[in-house]
C-alpha positions in Angstrom: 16.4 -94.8 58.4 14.8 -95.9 55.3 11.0 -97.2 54.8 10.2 -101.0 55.0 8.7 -101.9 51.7 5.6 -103.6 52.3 5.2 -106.4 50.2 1.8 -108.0 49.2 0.7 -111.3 50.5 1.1 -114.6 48.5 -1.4 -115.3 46.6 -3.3 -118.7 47.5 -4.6 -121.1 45.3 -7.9 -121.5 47.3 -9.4 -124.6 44.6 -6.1 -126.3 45.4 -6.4 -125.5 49.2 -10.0 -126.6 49.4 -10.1 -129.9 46.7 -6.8 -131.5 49.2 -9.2 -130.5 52.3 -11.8 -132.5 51.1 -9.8 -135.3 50.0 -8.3 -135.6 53.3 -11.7 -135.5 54.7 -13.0 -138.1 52.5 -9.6 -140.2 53.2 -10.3 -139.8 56.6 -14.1 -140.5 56.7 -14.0 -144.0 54.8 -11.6 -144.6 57.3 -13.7 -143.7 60.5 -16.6 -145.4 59.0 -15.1 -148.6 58.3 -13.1 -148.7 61.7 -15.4 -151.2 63.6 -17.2 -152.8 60.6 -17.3 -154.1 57.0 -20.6 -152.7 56.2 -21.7 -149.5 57.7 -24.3 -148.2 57.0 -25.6 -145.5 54.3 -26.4 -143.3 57.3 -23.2 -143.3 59.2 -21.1 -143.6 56.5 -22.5 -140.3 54.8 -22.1 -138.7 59.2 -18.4 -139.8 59.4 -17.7 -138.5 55.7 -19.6 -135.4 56.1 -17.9 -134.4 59.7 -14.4 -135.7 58.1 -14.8 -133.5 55.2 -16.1 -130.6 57.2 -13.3 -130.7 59.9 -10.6 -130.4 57.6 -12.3 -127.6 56.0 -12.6 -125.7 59.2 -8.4 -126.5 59.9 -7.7 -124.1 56.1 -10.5 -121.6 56.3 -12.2 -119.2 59.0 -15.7 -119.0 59.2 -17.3 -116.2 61.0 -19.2 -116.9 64.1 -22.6 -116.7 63.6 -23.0 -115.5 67.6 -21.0 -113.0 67.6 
């Protein structure tokens, strides 16, 4: 029986990973933001963009819990 190579891991473009994550977030956000009005306001639309933005971060990287 011969040895499985191991081969190393793909490398990932992490600026390409993260810049489409926030762009989907900020897609997203203007979206939520302007779902039940014309004019939201500075305040919730900087909350819906910032949550947006943040969500799809958290779907392509792990944070460590910081209760563990």
């Amino acid at each position: 029986m011969t040895a499985r190579r191991r081969h190393p891991p793909p490398a990932v473009n992490l600026y390409t990973v993260i810049s489409r994550a926030v762009e989907e977030g900020i897609a997203y956000g203007l979206t939520r933001a302007y779902k039940h009005t014309n004019t939201p306001s500075r305040d919730h639309l900087a909350i819906d963009l910032e949550q947006a933005v943040l969500n799809a971060l958290c779907e392509v990287l792990e944070f460590p819990d910081p209760h563990a």
